[in-house]
C-alpha positions in Angstrom: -75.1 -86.7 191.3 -72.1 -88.7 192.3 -68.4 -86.5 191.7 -65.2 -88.2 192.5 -63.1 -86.0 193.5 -58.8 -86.2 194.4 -59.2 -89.8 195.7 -62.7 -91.6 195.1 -66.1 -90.3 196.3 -66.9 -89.0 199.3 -69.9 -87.9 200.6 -72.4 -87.6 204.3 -73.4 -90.8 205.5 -77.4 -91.2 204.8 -77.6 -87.9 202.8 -75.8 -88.5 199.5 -73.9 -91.7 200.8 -76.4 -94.2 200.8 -76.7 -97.8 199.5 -78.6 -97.1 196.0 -75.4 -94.8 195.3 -72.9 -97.2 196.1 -74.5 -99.4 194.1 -74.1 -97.2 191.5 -70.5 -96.8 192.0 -70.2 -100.5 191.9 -72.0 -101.2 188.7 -69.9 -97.9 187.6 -66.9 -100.2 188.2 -68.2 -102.9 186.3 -68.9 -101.2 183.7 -65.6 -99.6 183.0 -63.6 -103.9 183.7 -65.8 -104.5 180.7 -65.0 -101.4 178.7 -61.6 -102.7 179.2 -62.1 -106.2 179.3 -60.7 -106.7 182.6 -64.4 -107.9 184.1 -62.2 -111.5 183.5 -60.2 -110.7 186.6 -61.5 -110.6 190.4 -61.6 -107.6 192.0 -60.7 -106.7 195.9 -63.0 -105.1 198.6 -62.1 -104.2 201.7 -63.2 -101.4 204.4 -62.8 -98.8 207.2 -64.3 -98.6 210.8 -66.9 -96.0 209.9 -70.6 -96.6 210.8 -71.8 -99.6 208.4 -68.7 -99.6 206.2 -68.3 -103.6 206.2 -72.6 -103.2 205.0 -71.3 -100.9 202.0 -68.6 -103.2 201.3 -71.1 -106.6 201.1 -73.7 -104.1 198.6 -70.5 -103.3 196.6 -70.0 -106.9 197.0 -73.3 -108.2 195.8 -73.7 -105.5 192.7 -69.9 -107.0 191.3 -70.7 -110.5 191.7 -74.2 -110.2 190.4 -72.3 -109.3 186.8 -70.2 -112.5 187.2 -67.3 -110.8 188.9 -65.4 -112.9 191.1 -65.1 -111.2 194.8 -62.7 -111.2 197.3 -63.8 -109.4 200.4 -62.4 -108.8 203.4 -63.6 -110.1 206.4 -62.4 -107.7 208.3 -61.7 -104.1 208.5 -58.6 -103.4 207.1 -56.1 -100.5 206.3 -56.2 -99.1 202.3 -52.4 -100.2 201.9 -52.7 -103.4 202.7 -56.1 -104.0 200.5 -54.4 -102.3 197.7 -51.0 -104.9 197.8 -53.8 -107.7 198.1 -55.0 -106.6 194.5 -51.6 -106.8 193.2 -50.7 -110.5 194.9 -54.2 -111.9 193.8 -53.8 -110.5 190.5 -57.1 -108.5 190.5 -58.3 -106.2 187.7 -58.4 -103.2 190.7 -60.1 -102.8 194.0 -62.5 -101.0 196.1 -62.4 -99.6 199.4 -65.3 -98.1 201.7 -63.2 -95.5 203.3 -63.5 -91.9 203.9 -59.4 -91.7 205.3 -59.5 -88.6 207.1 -62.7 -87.2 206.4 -65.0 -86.4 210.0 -67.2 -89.5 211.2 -70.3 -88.7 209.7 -68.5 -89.4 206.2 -67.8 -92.1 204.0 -66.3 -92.8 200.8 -65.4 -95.0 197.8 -62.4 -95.5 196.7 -61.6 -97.2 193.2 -57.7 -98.7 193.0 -56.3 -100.3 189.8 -54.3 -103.4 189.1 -51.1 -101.4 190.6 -52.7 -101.1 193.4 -52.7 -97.1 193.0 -55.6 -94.9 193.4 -57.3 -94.7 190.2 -56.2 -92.0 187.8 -58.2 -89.6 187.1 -59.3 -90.5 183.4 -60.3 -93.8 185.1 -62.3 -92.2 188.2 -64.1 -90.4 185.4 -65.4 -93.3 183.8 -66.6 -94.9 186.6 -68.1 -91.4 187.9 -70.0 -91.8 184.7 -70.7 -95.0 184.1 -72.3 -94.7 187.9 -74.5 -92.1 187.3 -75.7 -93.7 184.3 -76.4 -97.0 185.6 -78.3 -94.8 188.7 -80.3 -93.0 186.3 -81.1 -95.8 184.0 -81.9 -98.3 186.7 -79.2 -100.6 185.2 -77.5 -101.9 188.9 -77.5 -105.2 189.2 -77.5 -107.2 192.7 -77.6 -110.5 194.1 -78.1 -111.5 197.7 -74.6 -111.8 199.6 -74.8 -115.1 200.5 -76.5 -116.0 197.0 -73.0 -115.0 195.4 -70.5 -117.1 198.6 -72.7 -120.1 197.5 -71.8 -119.6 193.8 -68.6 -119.1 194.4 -68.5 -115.6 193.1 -67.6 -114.1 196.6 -65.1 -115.7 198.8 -64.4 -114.0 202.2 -60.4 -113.6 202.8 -58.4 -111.7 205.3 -55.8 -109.8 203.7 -53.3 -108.8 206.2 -51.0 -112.4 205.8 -49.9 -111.8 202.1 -49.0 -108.1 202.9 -47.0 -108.9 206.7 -44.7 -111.4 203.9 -44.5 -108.7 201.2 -42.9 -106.0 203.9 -41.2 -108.5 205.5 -39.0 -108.2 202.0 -38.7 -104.2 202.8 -37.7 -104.0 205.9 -36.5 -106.7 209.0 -39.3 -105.7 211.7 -38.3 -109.0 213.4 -35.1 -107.6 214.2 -37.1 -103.8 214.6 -38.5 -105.5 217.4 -35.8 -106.9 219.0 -35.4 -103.4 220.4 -36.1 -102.0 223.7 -38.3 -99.2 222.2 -41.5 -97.6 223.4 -43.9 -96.8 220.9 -47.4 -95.0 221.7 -49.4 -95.8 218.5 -52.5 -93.7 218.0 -54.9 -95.7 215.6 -57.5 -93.1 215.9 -60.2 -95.0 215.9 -59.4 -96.4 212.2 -58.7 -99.3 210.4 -54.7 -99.2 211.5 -55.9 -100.8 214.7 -53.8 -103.4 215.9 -51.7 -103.5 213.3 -48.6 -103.0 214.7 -49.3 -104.9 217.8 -49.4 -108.2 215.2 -46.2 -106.7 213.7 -44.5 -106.6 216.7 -45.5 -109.9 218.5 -43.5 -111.6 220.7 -40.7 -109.1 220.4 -39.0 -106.7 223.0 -41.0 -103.3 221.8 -43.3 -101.8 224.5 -46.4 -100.7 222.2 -48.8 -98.7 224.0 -52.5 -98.1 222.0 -54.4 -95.1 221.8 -58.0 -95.3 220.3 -57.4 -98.4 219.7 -60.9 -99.4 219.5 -63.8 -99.4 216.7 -65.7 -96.2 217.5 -67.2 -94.9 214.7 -68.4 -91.7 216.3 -64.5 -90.6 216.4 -65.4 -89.1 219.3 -63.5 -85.9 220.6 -61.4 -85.7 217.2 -61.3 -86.3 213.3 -59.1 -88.8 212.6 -56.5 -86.9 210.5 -52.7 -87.3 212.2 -52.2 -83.3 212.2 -51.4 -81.6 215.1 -54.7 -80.6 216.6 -56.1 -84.2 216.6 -52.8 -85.1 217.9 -53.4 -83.8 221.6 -54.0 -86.5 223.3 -50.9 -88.4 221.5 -48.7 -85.9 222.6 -50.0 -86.1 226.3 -49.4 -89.3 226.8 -45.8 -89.4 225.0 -44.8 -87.2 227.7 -46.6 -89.3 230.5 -45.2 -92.4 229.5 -41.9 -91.2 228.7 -42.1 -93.2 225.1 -39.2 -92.8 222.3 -42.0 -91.8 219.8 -45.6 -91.5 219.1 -47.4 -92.3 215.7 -50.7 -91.8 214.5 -52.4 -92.9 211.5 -55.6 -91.4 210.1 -58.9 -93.5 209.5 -57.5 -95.8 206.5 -53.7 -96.0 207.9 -52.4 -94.3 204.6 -50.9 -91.4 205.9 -49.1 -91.1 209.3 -48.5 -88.7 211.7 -45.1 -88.7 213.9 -45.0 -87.1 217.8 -41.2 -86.7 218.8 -40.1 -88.2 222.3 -40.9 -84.4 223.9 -44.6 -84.9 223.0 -43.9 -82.1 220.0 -45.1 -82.8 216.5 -43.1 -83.3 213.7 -44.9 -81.7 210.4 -45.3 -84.0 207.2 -43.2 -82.3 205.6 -40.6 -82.8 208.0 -41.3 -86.2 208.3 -41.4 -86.6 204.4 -37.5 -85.3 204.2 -36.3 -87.5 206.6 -38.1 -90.7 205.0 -36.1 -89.4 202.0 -33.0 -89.1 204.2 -33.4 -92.3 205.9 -33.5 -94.3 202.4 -30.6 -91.7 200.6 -28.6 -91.4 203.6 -28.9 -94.9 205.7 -29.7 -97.5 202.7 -27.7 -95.6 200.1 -30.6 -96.3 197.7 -30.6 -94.1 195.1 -33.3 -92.9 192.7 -35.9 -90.3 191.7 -38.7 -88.7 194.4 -41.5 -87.4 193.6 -43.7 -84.7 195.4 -47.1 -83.2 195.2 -46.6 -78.7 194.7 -47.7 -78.5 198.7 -45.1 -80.8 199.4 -41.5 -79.0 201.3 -39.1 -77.1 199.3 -36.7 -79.3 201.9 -36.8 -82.7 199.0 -35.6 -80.4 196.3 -31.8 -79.8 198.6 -31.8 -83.4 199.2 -31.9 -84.4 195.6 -29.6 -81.9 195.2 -27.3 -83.3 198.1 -27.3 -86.7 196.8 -27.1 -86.2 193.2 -31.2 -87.5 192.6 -33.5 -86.1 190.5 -37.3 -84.5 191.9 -40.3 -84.4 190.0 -43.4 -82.4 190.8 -47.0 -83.3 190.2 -50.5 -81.4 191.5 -52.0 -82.4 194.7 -53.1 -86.0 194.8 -51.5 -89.5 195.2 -53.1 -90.2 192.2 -51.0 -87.7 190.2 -48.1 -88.8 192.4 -48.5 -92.5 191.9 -48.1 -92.9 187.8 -45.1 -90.7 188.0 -43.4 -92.9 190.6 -44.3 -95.9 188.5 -42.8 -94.0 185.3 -40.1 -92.9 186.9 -39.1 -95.8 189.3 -38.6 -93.5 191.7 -37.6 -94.5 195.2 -40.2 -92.9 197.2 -42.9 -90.3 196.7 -45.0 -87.8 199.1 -47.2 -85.2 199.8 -47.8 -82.8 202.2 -50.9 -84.9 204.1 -48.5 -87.2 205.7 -48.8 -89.7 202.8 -46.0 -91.4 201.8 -45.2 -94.1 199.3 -41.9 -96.6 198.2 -40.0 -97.9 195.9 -40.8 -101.8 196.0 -44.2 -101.4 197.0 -47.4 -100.4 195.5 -47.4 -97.2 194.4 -49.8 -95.5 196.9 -49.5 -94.1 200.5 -48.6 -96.9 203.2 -48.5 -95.3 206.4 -47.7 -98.4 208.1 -44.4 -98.9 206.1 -43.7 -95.4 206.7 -44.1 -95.8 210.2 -41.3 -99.3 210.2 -39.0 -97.4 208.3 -39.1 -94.0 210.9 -38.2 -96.6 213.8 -35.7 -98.0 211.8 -34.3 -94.8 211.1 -34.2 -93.6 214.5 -32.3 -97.3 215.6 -30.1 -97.0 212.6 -28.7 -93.8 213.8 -29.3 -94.4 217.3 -31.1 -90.9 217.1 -34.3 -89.6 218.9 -37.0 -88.1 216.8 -35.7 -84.4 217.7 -32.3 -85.4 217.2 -33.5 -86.6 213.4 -34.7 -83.1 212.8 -32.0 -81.5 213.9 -29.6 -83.5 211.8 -32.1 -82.9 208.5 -31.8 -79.0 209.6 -27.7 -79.4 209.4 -28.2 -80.7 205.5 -30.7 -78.3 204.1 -31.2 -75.7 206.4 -34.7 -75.2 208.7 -37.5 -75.4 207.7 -41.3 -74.4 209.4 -44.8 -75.3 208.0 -48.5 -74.9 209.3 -52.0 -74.9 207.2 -55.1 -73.6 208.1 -58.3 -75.3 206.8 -61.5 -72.2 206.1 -64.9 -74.5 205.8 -66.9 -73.1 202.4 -70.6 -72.6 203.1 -72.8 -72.1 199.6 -71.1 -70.3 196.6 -68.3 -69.3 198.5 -65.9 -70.8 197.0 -66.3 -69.0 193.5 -66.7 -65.8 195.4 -63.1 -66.2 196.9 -61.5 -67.8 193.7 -62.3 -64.6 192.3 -60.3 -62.5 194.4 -56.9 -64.4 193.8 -54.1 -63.2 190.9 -50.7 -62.4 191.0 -49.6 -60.0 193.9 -45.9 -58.3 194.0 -44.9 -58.5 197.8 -46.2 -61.4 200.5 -45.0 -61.0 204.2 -42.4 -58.1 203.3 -40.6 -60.2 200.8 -41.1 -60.0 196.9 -42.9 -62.5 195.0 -40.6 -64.8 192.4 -43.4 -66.7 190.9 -46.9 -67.3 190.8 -47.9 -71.4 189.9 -51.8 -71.8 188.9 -51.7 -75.0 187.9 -53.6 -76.7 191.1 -54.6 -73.5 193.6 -52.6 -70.1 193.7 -48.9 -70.8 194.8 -46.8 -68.1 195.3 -42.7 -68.7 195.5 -40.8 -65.9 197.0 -37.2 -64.4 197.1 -36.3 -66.6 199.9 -38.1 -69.5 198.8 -40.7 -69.6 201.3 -43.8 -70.4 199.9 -47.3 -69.7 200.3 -50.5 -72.1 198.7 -54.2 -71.3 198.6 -56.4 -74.1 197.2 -59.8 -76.0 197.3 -59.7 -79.0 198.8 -61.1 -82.0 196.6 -62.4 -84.1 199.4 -64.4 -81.6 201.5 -66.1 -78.6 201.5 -62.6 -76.1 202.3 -60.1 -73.9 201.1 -57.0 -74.6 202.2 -54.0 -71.9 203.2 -50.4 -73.6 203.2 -47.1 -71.9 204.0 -43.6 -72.9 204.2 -40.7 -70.7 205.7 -37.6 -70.6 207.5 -39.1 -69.6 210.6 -42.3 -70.4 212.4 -42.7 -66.2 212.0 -42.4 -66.0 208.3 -44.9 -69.5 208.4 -47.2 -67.3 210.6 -47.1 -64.1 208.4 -47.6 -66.0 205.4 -51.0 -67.5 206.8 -52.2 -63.8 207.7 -51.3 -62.5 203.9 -53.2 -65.4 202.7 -56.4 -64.9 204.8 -55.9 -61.4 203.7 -56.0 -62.9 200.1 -58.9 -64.5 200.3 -60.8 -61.9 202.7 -61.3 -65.0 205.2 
């Protein structure tokens, strides 16, 4: 059976992710354009650097076009943020990606983006997840050879990236960005962000060093999520190069990862607050932000610094995403280094988030540890870490079971105890503490927040105690 889960389907590569089930998922997204008579409108496809993703794309391709859909597909690999602002400049009923993000090599994924842009919400990724397993079961996918529907005109090949290079260029001046003497280690990970800021940077005086900045769908030697532990080599070579910064972006460049010029990593959450303090304190922009629960306690003492309101949603972009539409809100994040702004589409862009942390750090002339430090002299410090237990079988129910409400954490009493997405305890001195299933993979998840990297520790242990893990 084919789930979607917090941001599309996801599943192993030959053993549930095959091409009869993407087919599915295609004729799942038909089926719901015509339930709401969008099927009028194109629709976008674009894809990662995993093994056969541009042959999932054309089979996605060929099941859309076969219903009369007009196709624009990439023809190339290319990052999820700039596919997604291609749906909104072509005017496209939505969008589909073959991407699992971060996900280990040996997975891919389908993700479903509407007319914003924005990951499908989840009464949307419901109808598709149904209209997909009924079209598998009924034998009702349709398909026409790929280069039946180019000859028909129902798919056209186009390359994405020019549209979205002249959107940003409205967001932020990278030709002046890159002007500056800067040197910039960028860590692709093997994903679709390759190259992308080499072609932003051209001709300019940046020095842009490229890590894994080839197509390797093995991923060898790490998963390409920009957390710490995959971050390694990054961080080596910082130091060895004696580069301002390092940034990594995971396998669909939606999230980012920053390395500070001492080869040290700065958290998401970290990184999240001074996004927020880069557009509040150096643009003067002014308007809502919205986080996911797991998100720092950090963007609650900046709205209250600069006078902004800060809305909450469960774990997701696509809970965050409607809210930042609702609310106009002038950015929005979440604690997987995804972060997404005002005046673009509402979703993660990791590659605008990585233009406006350069500009911040030229704006204030600041280095990366500099930046922290000054965030630290507005709302105090601030530590993080998350440790990631694999479930194997039924154990997930088995430790669900052993979670309620507890009195003391870590030697400090417990304020509050939020169920709505996982078990988040709030204490006295508003550390925090999160245990949750993840909703792309097979794990539970322990997060903790703290004013010291101690309290962060202890926080972990009385969470695995929690859970018996």
């Amino acid at each position: 059976m084919i789930t979607f889960g917090t941001d599309g389907w996801r599943a192993i590569i030959a053993d549930d992710f095959t091409f009869t089930n993407v087919r599915a998922c295609a004729q799942g997204v038909v089926e719901y354009l015509k339930q709401v008579q969008q099927s009028s409108k194109p629709v976008v496809i674009g894809y990662d650097t995993r093994f056969a993703s541009e042959d999932f794309a054309a089979a996605t391709a060929e099941v859309i076009a076969a219903n009369g859909i007009k196709v624009y597909l990439s023809s190339h690999t290319v990052p999820t943020p700039v596919l997604s602002y291609a749906i909104v400049a072509l005017k496209a009923a939505g969008g589909v990606v073959i991407t699992a993000s971060h996900n280990p090599g040996k997975w891919n994924g389908f993700k479903y983006k509407d007319s914003t842009g924005a990951s499908a919400p989840g009464d949307i990724a419901e109808k598709i997840q149904h209209n997909a397993n009924h079209a598998l079961s009924a034998g009702t996918v349709k398909r026409i050879p790929l280069d039946a529907g180019r000859n028909d005109g129902l798919i056209e090949y186009f390359d994405p990236f020019p549209v979205y290079r002249d959107h940003i260029a409205g967001l932020i001046d990278y030709g002046v960005l890159s002007q500056r003497k800067l040197k910039i280690v960028h860590d692709a990970m093997y994903g679709a962000g390759i190259g992308y800021f080499r072609s932003l940077f051209q001709g300019g005086n940046i020095d842009l060093i490229e890590l894994h900045g080839e197509r390797n769908p093995l991923f060898p030697g790490l998963q390409p999520e920009p957390i710490a532990k995959n971050l390694k080599e990054l961080s080596a070579l910082v130091k060895e190069r004696k580069a301002d910064v390092g940034i990594a972006n995971d396998g669909d460049a939606d999230r980012i990862g920053i390395v500070d010029e001492n080869g040290n990593f700065i958290n998401p959450h970290q990184v999240f607050a001074l996004l927020a303090l880069y557009l509040l304190d150096v643009r003067k922009d002014r308007g809502p932000i919205i986080k996911s629960l797991c998100a720092t306690t950090m963007i609650y003492k900046l709205g209250k610094l600069y006078d902004v309101p800060v809305y909450e949603t469960k774990v997701g972009f696509k809970y965050v995403a409607p809210l930042m539409t609702e609310k106009d809100a002038l950015i929005g994040g979440e604690e997987s280094g995804g972060y997404g702004f005002r005046g673009n589409v509402p979703e993660r862009d990791g590659i605008l988030a990585g233009l406006y942390f350069l500009d911040l750090m030229v704006k204030t002339g600041k280095t990366p540890s500099q930046l922290v430090s000054y965030l630290f002299s507005k709302v105090g410090e601030h530590y993080y870490d998350r440790i990631d237990h694999h479930l194997t079988g039924s154990e997930g129910k088995t430790l669900l079971s052993k979670l309620g409400p507890v009195d003391v954490l870590a030697g400090t009493k417990v304020k509050k105890l939020d169920t709505q997405d996982g078990f988040r305890y709030m204490l006295e001195d508003d550390s925090w503490l999160l245990l949750r299933f993840s909703g792309t993979e097979p794990l539970v998840r322990i997060y903790a927040e703290g004013g010291s990297m101690q309290k962060v520790s202890e926080l972990l242990s009385a969470g695995r105690k929690l859970l018996g893990v």
